[in-house]
C-alpha positions, 0 to 999 in steps of 0.5 A: 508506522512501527518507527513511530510506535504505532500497530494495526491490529485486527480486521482492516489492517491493511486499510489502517496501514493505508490511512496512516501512509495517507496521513504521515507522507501527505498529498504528494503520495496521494497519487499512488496511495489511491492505487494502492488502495484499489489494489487491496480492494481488489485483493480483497475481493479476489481472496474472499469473494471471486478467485481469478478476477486479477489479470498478469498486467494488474498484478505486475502494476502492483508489484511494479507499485509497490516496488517503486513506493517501497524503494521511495520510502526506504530512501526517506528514511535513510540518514542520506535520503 
């Protein structure tokens, strides 16, 4: 997002940075872009709402997701990738 000039702002912003990744990579991350999805719902939840309703195994997926998304991207972007 911020390579192309483009900022969340404000309440949703996690959402917005969602939408965008929806937009920008296309139905081949659709995938884990639900997942990913349903994970900031659940924080969301878990902040603002209930505390403790995230088990160990949901949080390791999510770090296991958003590692792996992270590592997809990251080679993208790179000149060689």
């Amino acid at each position: 997002m911020f390579r192309g000039g483009y900022r969340t702002i404000g309440e949703g912003h996690h959402a917005a940075v969602i939408r965008f990744l929806d937009i920008a990579l296309g139905p081949e991350y659709s995938d884990v872009l639900i997942l990913m999805e349903r994970m900031r719902r659940q924080r969301n939840r878990a902040t603002y709402v209930v505390a403790g309703i995230i088990t160990l195994r949901q949080a390791k997926e999510a770090v296991d997701t958003a590692t792996g998304f992270v590592a997809e991207i990251k080679h993208r972007l790179t000149p060689e990738g």
